[in-house]
C-alpha positions in Angstrom: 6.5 10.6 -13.6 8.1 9.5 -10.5 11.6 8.3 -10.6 12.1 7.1 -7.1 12.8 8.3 -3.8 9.2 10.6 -4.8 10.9 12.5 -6.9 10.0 13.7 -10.2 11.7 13.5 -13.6 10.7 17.7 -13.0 12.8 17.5 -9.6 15.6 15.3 -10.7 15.8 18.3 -13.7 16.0 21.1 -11.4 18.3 19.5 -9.1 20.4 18.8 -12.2 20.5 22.5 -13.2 21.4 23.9 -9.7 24.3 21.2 -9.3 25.7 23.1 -12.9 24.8 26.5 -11.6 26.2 26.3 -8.5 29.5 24.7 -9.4 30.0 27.7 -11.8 28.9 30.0 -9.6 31.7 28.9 -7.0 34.2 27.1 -9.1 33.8 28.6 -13.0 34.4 29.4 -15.4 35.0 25.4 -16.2 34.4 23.7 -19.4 31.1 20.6 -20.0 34.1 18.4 -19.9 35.4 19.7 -15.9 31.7 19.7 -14.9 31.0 16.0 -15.4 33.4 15.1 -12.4 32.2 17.8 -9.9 28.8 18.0 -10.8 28.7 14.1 -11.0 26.4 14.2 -13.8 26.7 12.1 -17.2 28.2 14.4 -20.1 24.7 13.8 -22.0 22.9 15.7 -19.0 25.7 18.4 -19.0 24.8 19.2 -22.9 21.5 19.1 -22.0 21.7 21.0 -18.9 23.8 23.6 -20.3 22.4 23.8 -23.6 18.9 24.9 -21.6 21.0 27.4 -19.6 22.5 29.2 -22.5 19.4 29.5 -24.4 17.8 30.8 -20.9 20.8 33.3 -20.6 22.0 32.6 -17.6 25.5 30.9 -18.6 27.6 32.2 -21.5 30.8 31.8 -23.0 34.0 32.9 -21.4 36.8 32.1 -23.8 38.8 28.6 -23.9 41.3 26.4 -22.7 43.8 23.8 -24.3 43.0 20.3 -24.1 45.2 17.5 -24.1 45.6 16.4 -28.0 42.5 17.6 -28.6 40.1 21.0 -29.7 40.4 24.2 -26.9 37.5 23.3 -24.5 34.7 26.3 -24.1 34.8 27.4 -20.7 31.6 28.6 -19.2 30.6 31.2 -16.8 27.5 32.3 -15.3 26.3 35.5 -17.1 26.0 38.9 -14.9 23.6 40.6 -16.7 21.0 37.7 -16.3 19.6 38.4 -13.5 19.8 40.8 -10.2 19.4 41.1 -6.5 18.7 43.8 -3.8 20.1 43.5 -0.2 19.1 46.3 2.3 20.0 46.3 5.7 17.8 47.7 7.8 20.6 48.8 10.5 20.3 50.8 14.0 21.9 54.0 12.8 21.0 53.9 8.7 19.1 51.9 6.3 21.4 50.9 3.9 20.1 49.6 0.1 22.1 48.1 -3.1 21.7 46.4 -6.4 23.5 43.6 -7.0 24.2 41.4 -10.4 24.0 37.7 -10.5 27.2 37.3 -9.5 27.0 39.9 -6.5 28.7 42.8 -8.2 27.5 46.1 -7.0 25.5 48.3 -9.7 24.1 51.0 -7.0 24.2 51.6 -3.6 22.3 54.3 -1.4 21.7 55.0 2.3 19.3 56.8 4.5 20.3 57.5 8.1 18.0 56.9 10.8 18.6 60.2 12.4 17.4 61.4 16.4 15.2 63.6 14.5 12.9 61.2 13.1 9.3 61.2 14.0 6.8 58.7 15.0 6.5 57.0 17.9 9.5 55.2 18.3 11.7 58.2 17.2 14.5 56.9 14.4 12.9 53.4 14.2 9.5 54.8 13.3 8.0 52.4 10.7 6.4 54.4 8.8 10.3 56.1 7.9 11.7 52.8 7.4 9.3 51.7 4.8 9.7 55.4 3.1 13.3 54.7 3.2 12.9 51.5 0.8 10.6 52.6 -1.1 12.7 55.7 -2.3 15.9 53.8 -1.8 14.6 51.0 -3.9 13.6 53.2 -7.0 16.7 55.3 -6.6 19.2 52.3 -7.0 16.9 50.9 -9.8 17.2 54.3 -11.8 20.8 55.2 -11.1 21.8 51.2 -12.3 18.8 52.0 -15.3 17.5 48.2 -13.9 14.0 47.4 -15.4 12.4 46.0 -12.3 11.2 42.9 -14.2 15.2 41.7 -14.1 14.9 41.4 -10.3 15.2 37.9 -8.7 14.1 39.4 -5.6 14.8 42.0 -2.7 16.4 40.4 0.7 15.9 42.7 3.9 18.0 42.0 7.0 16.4 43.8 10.0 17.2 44.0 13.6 14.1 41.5 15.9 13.5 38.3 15.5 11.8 37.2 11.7 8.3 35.1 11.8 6.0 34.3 9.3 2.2 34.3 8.1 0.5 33.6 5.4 -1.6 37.0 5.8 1.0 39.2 5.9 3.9 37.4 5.1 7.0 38.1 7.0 6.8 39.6 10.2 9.5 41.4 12.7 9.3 41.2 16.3 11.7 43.7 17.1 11.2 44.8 20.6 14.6 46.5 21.2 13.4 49.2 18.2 9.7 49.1 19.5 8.5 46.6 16.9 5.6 44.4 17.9 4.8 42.5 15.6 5.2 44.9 12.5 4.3 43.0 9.1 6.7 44.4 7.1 6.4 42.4 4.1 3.0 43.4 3.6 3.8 47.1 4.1 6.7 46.7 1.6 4.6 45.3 -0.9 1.8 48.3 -0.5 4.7 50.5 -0.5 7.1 50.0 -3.0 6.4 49.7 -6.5 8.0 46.7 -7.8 6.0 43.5 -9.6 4.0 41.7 -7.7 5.9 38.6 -8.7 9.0 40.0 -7.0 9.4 37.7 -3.7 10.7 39.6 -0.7 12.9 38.0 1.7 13.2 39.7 5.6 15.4 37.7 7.9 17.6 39.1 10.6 20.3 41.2 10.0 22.9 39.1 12.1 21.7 35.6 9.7 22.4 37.7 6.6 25.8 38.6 8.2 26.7 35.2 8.9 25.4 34.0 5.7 27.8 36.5 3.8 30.5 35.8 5.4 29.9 32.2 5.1 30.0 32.3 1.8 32.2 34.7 0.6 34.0 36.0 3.6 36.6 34.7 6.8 34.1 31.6 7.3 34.9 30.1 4.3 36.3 26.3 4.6 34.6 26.4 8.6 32.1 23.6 9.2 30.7 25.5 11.9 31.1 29.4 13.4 29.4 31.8 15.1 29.5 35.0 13.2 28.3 38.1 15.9 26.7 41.5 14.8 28.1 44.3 16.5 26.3 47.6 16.0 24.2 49.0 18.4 23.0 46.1 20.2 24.8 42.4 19.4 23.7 39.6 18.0 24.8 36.8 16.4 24.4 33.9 13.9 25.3 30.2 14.5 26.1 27.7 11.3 26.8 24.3 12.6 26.2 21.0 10.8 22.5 21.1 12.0 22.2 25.1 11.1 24.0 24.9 7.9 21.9 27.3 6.6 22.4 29.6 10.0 20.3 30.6 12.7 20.0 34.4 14.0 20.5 33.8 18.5 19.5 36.8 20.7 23.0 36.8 22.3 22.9 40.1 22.7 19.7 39.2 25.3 21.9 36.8 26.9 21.9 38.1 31.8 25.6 38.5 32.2 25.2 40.1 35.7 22.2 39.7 37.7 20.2 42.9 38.6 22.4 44.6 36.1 21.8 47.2 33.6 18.4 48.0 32.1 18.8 46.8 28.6 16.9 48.7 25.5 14.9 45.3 25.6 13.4 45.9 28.7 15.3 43.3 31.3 18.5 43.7 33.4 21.7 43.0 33.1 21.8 41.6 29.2 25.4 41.6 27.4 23.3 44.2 25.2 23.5 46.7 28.2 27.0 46.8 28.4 29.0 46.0 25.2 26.5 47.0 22.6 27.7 50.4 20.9 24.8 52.9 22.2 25.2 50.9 26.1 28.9 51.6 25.6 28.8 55.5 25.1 26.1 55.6 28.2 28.3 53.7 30.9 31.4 55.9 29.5 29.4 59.3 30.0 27.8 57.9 33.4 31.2 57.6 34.8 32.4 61.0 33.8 33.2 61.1 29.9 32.3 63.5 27.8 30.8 61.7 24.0 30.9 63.9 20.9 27.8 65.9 21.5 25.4 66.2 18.5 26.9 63.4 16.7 25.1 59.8 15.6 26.2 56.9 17.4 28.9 55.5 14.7 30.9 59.2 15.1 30.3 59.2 18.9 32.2 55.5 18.9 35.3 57.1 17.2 35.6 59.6 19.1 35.6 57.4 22.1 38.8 55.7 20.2 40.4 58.4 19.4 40.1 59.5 23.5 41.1 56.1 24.7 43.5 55.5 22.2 45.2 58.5 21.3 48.1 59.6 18.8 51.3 58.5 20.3 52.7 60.6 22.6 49.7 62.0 23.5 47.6 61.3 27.1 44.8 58.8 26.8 41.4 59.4 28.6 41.5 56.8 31.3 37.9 57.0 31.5 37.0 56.3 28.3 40.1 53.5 28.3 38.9 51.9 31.5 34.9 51.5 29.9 36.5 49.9 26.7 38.8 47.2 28.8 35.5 46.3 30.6 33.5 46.2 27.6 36.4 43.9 25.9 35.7 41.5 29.6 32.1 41.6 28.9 32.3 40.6 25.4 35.1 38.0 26.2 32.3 36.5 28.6 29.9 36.2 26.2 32.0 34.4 23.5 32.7 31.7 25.9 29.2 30.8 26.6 29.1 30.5 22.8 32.0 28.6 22.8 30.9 26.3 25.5 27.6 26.1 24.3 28.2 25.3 20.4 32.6 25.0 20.0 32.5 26.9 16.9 35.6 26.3 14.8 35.7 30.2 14.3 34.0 33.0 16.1 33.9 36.2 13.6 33.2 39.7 14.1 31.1 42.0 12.1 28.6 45.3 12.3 29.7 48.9 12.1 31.0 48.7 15.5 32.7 45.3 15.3 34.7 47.1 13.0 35.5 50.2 14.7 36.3 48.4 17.9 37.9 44.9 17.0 41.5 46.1 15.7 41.8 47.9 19.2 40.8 45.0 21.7 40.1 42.0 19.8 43.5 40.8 21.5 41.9 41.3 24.9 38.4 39.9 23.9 40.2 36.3 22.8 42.1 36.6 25.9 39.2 37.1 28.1 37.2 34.5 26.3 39.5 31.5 26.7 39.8 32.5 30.5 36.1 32.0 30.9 35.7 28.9 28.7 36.3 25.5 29.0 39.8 24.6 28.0 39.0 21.9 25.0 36.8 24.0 23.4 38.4 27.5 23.6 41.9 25.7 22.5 40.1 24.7 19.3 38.8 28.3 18.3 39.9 31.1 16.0 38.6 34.4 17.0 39.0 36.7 13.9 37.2 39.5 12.2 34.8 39.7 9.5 36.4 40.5 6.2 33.1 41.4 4.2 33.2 45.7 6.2 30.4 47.4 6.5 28.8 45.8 3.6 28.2 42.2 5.0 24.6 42.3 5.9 23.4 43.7 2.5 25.9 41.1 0.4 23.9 38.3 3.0 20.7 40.2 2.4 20.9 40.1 -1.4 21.9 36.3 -1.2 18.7 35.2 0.1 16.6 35.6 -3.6 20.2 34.1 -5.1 19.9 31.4 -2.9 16.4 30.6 -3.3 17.1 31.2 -7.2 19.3 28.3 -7.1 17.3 26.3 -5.1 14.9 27.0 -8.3 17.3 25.4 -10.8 18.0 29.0 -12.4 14.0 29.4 -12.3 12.4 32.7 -11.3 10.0 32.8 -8.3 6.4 33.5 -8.7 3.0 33.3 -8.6 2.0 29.9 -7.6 5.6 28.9 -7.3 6.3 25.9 -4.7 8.2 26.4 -1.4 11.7 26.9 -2.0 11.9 24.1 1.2 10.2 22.1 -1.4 12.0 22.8 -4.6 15.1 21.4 -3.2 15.8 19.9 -0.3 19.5 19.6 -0.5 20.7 22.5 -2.1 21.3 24.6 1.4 24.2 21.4 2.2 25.3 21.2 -1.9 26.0 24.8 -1.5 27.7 25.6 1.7 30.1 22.4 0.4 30.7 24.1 -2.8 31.8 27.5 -0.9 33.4 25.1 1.9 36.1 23.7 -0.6 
C-alpha cells in the first residue's frame, strides 16, 4: 500500500522504528512519553513502535522517573546484548580487530602486526597475511567474548586505498600505496573467514571510518562540517560537509606540494605523503644524518625520534631530528590550508597512530603554519584540534558501518535478499548525524 510520496505503509514503519532507535541510541534512556516530542511521532505509534522493539529485544527497561502528579514513567534503553558489531582496521603497521555490543562497548580486542618479515610479494602488506589475520583475529575475539556468530550485525573493515564496488566480488580496494590492484577483498573474506553467509561485510577506507567515529562520538560532535585527517604512515583524510554528511575518504595525502619533489610510496613526486607521512618522516630525518631506532617498527622508530627532538629538560635536543620535525609541521600546515581553502571546515581534527604521537608536540606550529598559507576568512573561522577517540578511532568508525546500516534497517538484520541500505532509508544518514549533532 502506498501512502504517498512512493512510500510504503512497510517504509513509513521502518522509518518509524529508526526515528525511536536512534533517539535512544543518542539521547536515552527516555520514557514513550519524552519520545513523542523528539521523535515527532503520535504516542499510538510510540506503543506500537516500542511494543515491537521490546518483544524483538532490542530495547528494554531501564528503571523510572517521577512524573508530574502522575505514575513514575518507564524509561527505555536500547539493550546491549541484542546485537553486535566487529570493526577492524586494517592499518600500515598492524591489523587491529574488536567486538563491539550494540551500544559500542568493547567485548574483545586483538591485534596482529604487520611486521618487515612478512612474506609475499608486497612484503607486510601481502594479502594473503592480511586475510589470515582476520580470519584468526575474527574467531579469536568471537571465542574470548563466547559470541555465537549468528548475534553479529555485521563486520566493518577500514583499509588503507581507495573502496569500489562490484557485484562479483563485492567490495574492492585499490590500494596502490600497499601494492593493491584491485584486490577483492570482500570476496576473499567471505572464502576465508568462517562466519554466516548472511553476515554483510562492510570495507571502506580507513580515514572515512575515522571521520565517521569521531563524528559521532568524538571532537566533531556539534560540527556541521570538518575534515578529520588520518595520520599513520601515509595521510589521508575524511571530509563531512552538508553535501558529505555521511563523509567522504580524499587522497590528501596524494595531494604535489613541491614540484619534482620526493618520490612518494604511490609512485609520483613530490606528494604531502612524501614528506609528512610517518615512514617519509624517519627517511628524510636519516637522509640528513639521523640515526632512527634500528630494528624497530615504524610506531617505535617515531618515538624515538621525539624523544631525540624533544628531550627531557635539561638535556640536548638532536637538531637534526628537531629541524625534520619543524619542516614536517610547515608541510602539514600547507596542506591544511588547501583544505581549508578548498572546503572551510568548521574544525580540522587529527587522528592515526602518528597523529597522536606527533600532534601534542607541534600541533601549535601546524595551526600556525596553516593560517599563514590560507585565506584569511576561512582560516579565522577554523578550529584545529585533535582527535579524542586514540588509537581506537578507525575500528569504533569501522564497527559503525553494520550499526549504521542496522538503523537504516529499522532495527532489522541484513540478509539474503535484503534491499539496499540506500533504499531502505533515504534520510536516515541526515536524521542521524542531527541526532549526534545536538
Amino acid at each position: 500500500m502506498t501512502v504517498g510520496n512512493g512510500r510504503t505503509v512497510r517504509d513509513l514503519r521502518r522509518e518509524n522504528r529508526t526515528a525511536v532507535l536512534q533517539c535512544l541510541y543518542f539521547d536515552g534512556p527516555l520514557s514513550r512519553f519524552s519520545l513523542g516530542p523528539v521523535t515527532g511521532l503520535s504516542s499510538g505509534s510510540i506503543s506500537n513502535v516500542v511494543a515491537e522493539l521490546v518483544a524483538e529485544g532490542l530495547v528494554e527497561e531501564a528503571g523510572s522517573v517521577d512524573s508530574a502528579g502522575g505514575r513514575p514513567r518507564t524509561l527505555l534503553r536500547i539493550s546491549p546484548g541484542s546485537g553486535c558489531m566487529i570493526g577492524v582496521d586494517v592499518g600500515e603497521t598492524r591489523v587491529r580487530i574488536e567486538l563491539f555490543d550494540l551500544t559500542l562497548t568493547e567485548l574483545a580486542r586483538t591485534e596482529r602486526p604487520l611486521g618487515a618479515g612478512a612474506t609475499g610479494a608486497h612484503g607486510r602488506y601481502d594479502v594473503g597475511v592480511v586475510v589470515d589475520h582476520l580470519r584468526d583475529g575474527i574467531a579469536e575475539v568471537l571465542d574470548r567474548a563466547d559470541v555465537d556468530p549468528g548475534r553479529l550485525l555485521g563486520v566493518g573493515v577500514g583499509v588503507p586505498g581507495i573502496v569500489a564496488g562490484t557485484p562479483e566480488d563485492g567490495a574492492v580496494v585499490h590500494g596502490q600505496t600497499i601494492g593493491w590492484d584491485a584486490v577483492p577483498l570482500e570476496r576473499l573474506l567471505r572464502a576465508a573467514v568462517p562466519l554466516p553467509g548472511s553476515v554483510p561485510y562492510f570495507i571502506d577506507n580507513g580515514a572515512k571510518t575515522l571521520g565517521q567515529a569521531e563524528m559521532w562520538f568524538g571532537a566533531g560532535r556539534g560540527a556541521r562540517s570538518a575534515v578529520v585527517v588520518l595520520f599513520g604512515s601515509g595521510v589521508g583524510a575524511c571530509v563531512v560537509t552538508d553535501d558529505l554528511r555521511s563523509g567522504r575518504a580524499v587522497e590528501w595525502g596524494h595531494l604535489t606540494v613541491r614540484v619534482r619533489g620526493r618520490r612518494c610510496r604511490c609512485g609520483a613526486l613530490g606528494c604531502l605523503e612524501a614528506y609528512a607521512g610517518a615512514e617519509a618522516l624517519l627517511e628524510r630525518w636519516a637522509e640528513a644524518g639521523g640515526r632512527p631506532l634500528a630494528g624497530a617498527d615504524e610506531e617505535a622508530a617515531l618515538t624515538a625520534m621525539l624523544a631525540a627532538a624533544y628531550p627531557d629538560p635539561g638535556a640536548e635536543p638532536d637538531a637534526t631530528a628537531l629541524a625534520v620535525l619543524e619542516e614536517t609541521a610547515e608541510y602539514l600546515g600547507a596542506g591544511f590550508s588547501d583544505l581549508i581553502n578548498l572546503f572551510q571546515p568548521e574544525r580540522i581534527l587529527v587522528g592515526g597512530w602518528a597523529g597522536l604521537q606527533l600532534g601534542a608536540r607541534f600541533l601549535d606550529s601546524v595551526r600556525d603554519h596553516a593560517v599563514s598559507y590560507a585565506l584569511a576568512y576561512p582560516a579565522a573561522r577554523v578550529r584545529i584540534e585533535m582527535g579524542t577517540l586514540g588509537p581506537d578511532a578507525v575500528t569504533v568508525g569501522a564497527a559503525i558501518l553494520p550499526l549504521a546500516d542496522f538503523f537504516a534497517r529499522g532495527g532489522r538484520r541484513a540478509g539474503a535478499g535484503t534491499e539496499p541500505v540506500e533504499q531502505a532509508s533515504p534520510a536516515w544518514r541526515t536524521a542521524l548525524r542531527d541526532r549526534a549533532a545536538q
